[in-house]
C-alpha angles and dihedrals in degrees: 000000000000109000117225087238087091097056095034092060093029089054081041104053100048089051085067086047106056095036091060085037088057085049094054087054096046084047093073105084094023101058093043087070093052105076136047101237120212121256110268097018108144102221092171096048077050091051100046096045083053089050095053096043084052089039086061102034121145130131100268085060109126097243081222082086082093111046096090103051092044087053092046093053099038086059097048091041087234096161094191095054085053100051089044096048087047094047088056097052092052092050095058084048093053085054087050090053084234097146096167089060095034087065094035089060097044089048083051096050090042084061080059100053113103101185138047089254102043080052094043082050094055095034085051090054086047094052086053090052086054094039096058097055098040106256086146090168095052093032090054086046095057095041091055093041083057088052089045095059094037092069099053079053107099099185106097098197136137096271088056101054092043079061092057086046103059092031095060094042080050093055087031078065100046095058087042096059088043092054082241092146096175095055097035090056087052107058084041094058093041088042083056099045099055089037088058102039087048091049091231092156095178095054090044096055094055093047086052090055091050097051084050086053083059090055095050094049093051080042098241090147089174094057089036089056091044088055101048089044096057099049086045089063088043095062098037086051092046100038095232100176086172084068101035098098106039087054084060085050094044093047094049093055094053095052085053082058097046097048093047095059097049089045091063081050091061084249095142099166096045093045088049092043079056101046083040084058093040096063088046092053083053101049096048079054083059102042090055130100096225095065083091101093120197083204119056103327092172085061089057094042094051091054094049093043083047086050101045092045088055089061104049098040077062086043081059086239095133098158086054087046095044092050093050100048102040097063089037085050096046084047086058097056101045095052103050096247099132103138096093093026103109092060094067078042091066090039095062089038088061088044097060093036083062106049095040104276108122096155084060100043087043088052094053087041093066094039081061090046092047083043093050100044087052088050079053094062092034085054093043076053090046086062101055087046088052090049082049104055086042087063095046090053093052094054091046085055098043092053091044089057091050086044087053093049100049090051090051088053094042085048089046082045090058107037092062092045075054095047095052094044093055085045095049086043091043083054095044092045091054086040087052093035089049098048091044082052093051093046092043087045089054101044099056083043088061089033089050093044091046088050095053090042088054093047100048092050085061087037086059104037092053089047087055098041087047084043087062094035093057091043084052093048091047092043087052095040091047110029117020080027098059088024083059088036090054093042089059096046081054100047086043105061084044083098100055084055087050111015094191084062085075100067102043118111094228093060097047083055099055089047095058085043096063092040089062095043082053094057091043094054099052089043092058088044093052089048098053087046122000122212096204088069092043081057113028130006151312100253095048092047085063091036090060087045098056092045084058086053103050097044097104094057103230093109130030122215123200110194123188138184137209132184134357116297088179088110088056112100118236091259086059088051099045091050097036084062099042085046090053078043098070102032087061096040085053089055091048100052103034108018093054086210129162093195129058124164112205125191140177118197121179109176112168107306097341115089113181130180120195121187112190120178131168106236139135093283127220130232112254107216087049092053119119113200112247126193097278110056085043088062086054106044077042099060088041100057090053093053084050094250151144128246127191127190121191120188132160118176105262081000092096122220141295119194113186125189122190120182134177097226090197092054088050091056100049076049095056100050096048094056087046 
């Protein structure tokens, strides 16, 4: 009987293959950005020349086809052309069975690479060389090293996961072939899993039938068949052509081994129905175009003919078998692929056995039992190699650890130099923060002083002005005042000494004339300092002035109050008036206006006197300050306040006053 060693490594293997196959594929777009080509260099005329050397491949292809192309991209420093040129190459050297070359080629293409994935790629290629003809140390060693590059590659594209790909059904192999269940299960499920997650349905087809191939070998027919059937279906819903085949093959294995199995239960007619499905499965391998391989077809051919020989020889066909096994055998043999071939030997054995030549079927039987004896010294070498990669392992771990250590310390390193950097930057910063406090402290401190130094100088300088003001108005209401008072009672009783005096028109004259001397002299008292805000309020002191103002009629004056002004001192109202004094006597004289709205309005803290007229307006950014609205600002500026003067040509005036009593007050009595 056929052993299932024969399909297991065949259905492996090409899982490697395609998957670096698939690589080589993705690689296109994503090479040809990693180098700076040279000016001139002709990539297309490279690329073409590559494709029709591909295009023509077979064994017999002088190997010279790519020369050209390799010399053109090596002088215009065109990587991708290189890689390509060299992959090809190895790849007629893998058909001509050259291994030496093969790897020689693959070493001289990993000098080109000039990133982690182009070198997992090649190292990858290298691991399935090794692979192949069971160099499981060196093979092991590639395979990590791939690993190894892949995860300083920060590009997550699709080239890169058909490297880890490869790369995991390459190390999955290699345990396989070791009998290392535990790892070999493991690089199977996360091959899967990427392969699922990255929708690489080819890739995830031929995982499926590896992990199949596990089954069979641990004989869980049930979860095998599961396995085949569904990547069957993977690559039937995805029209995978490349697969087609291998799935045949797959499928007809695992009917061998169905009907195997029912043939030990006595079950004839559902061991023959298997055998029956097994050779269909082959021949639709047969029938299909991608049996065709660009990488070892004769390999492909000998395990379906081995395949297809196993089940007739348990159909009871023996000349069919016979006539299917010995070319492929001879083929075999020819060609230098021994490592399967006892198990078309016992075939044949078995055969003849069976037919009545036993000369025949004792002569195939030694070449098994040579064959055998020599797989007894290649597994005691296994083993070694086993112990070997173990070893190797341990050392990659162990410098892994140390590597894992030193960058710790290097991290904790540089987490304290950080620490104490943030510490020494947090100290300069307060010291920073705190001088430009200081400085900032000391310099509202000057700006306050020189405010208050400034205020009480016009403080001043108004209390002394309404000082003289007061002692005017004092000196006019008292003294010209009586002396005028005095001057009429004595013109007056001139009449009594002269009675015709009385009638005459120049004394009549004079009289009104000192009468209105009289009026004008109290009103200009009362201005300077009125007696109705010594002895009532703010509010009815301008009242009373607006109502002098507007006594002849020509301009009308509405005045309106808001609020209580009882918490202001005798000085703020003082200046308060003289300021509403000067607003109105400004729109008198300049706005020629017939119409003022005055208002006072005291809410909390906040005192504000508006004086609105409709005038003919001025424009602001041509005025020139006079006397008057200097007094004012004046006045303002020494209470702390805002003024606002609004003014449009033919638009009239708007005067605003705002003032902080509270701040008045602290001002006044500082300057108290």
């Amino acid at each position: 009987m056929l052993t299932h060693k024969t399909f297991l490594k065949f259905i492996s293997l090409k899982v490697v293959s395609l998957c670096l196959i698939l690589v080589c594929m993705a690689n296109r777009c994503a090479a040809q950005m990693d180098t700076v080509l040279k000016p001139g260099t002709d990539t297309v005329l490279i690329l073409h020349l590559i494709d029709s050397g591909q295009k023509s491949i077979n064994p017999a292809t002088d190997i010279k086809i790519y020369d050209k192309p390799l010399q053109l991209s090596i002088n215009g420093n065109y990587t991708f052309g290189i890689l390509r040129s060299l992959n090809s190459i190895a790849r007629i050297y893998i058909t001509k069975n050259d291994f030496d070359s093969v790897i020689f080629t693959y070493n001289k293409a990993l000098s080109y690479c000039m990133m982690p994935r182009q070198r997992a790629r090649f190292l990858s290629y290298i691991g399935e060389q090794y692979l192949r003809h069971a160099d499981l140390t060196n093979a092991a060693e590639k395979f990590y090293a791939a690993l190894s590059e892949l995860s300083h590659d920060t590009t997550y594209d699709r080239y890169s996961t058909l490297c880890y790909l490869g790369t995991y059904g390459g190390l999955a192999q290699v345990y396989l072939c070791l009998g290392d269940d535990k790892n070999e299960t493991y690089y199977f499920n996360v091959a899967e899993a990427l392969a699922r997650k990255s929708h690489e349905y080819a890739s995830l087809s031929a995982t499926l039938s590896n992990k199949g191939n596990y089954f069979i070998q641990h004989k869980m027919l049930d979860s095998a068949g599961i396995l085949y059937r569904e990547a069957a279906t993977v690559v039937r819903d995805q029209k995978i052509k490349s697969r087609e085949s291998d799935i045949g093959v797959a499928l007809g294995w695992y009917e061998i081994y169905c009907g195997e199995y029912e043939k030990n239960r006595g079950e004839v007619e559902k061991a023959r129905s298997a055998f029956e499905k097994a050779m269909d499965y082959f021949r639709q391998a047969i029938d299909t175009s991608a049996l065709n391989y660009n990488l070892r077809p004769d390999r492909v051919k000998m395990v379906v003919s081995y395949g297809m020989g196993d089940a007739l020889r348990h159909l009871g066909k023996y000349e069919q078998a016979e006539a299917i096994l010995l070319p492929a055998v001879a083929r075999a043999n020819e060609k230098g692929m021994d490592e399967n071939i006892a198990d078309a030997y016992l075939v044949l054995s078995d055969i003849y056995r069976a037919t009545g030549r036993y000369k025949k079927a004792l002569e195939y039987m030694d070449s098994v039992t040579t064959i055998k004896d020599s797989l007894a010294s290649e597994q005691k070498r296994m083993s070694v190699a086993q112990l070997e990669i173990n070893h190797r392992l341990a050392e990659k771990d162990k410098q892994l650890s140390l590597n894992k250590l030193l960058i710790a310390q290097q991290q904790n390193k540089i987490a304290r130099k950080d620490l104490w950097t943030a510490i020494v930057s947090a100290i300069l910063l307060l010291g920073v923060l705190l001088a430009v406090g200081v400085y900032l402290s000391i310099s509202n401190k000057a700006k306050s002083l020189a405010r208050e130094n400034k205020i009480h100088v016009l403080k001043a300088s108004i209390t002394g002005g309404d000082d003289e003001r007061t002692r005017i108005a004092r000196e006019l209401h008292d003294g010209i005042g009586g002396m005028l008072s005095a001057a009429m009672m004595r013109f007056s009783s001139m009449h009594h000494e002269n009675a015709e005096i009385a009638h005459t028109t120049a004394y009549n004259d004079t009289m009104e004339i000192l009468r209105e001397m009289g009026d004008e002299i109290r009103k200009t008292a009362h201005n300077l300092m009125p007696e109705v805000l010594l002895k009532q309020s703010l509010p009815e002191a301008v009242r009373v002035f607006c109502n002098n103002v507007q006594e002849d009629g020509a301009l009308k004056i509405d005045f309106q109050s808001y609020g209580s002004f009882d918490c202001l001192t005798q000085g703020q109202k003082l200046n308060l008036y003289r300021i509403v004094q000067e607003l109105i006597k400004n729109s008198t004289v300049h706005s020629r206006a017939n119409h003022l709205l005055v208002q006072l309005m005291q809410n909390k803290n906040k005192l504000i006197v508006s004086v609105e007229d409709n005038g003919i307006g001025f424009n602001e950014n041509e005025i020139k300050g006079g006397i008057g609205l200097h007094n004012i600002r004046t006045r303002v500026s020494s209470m702390d306040g805002l003024f606002t003067l609004e003014s449009k040509p033919g638009k009239g005036t708007t005067i605003i006053i705002e003032l902080e009593v509270t701040y008045i007050t602290v001002a006044e009595e500082n300057v108290a």
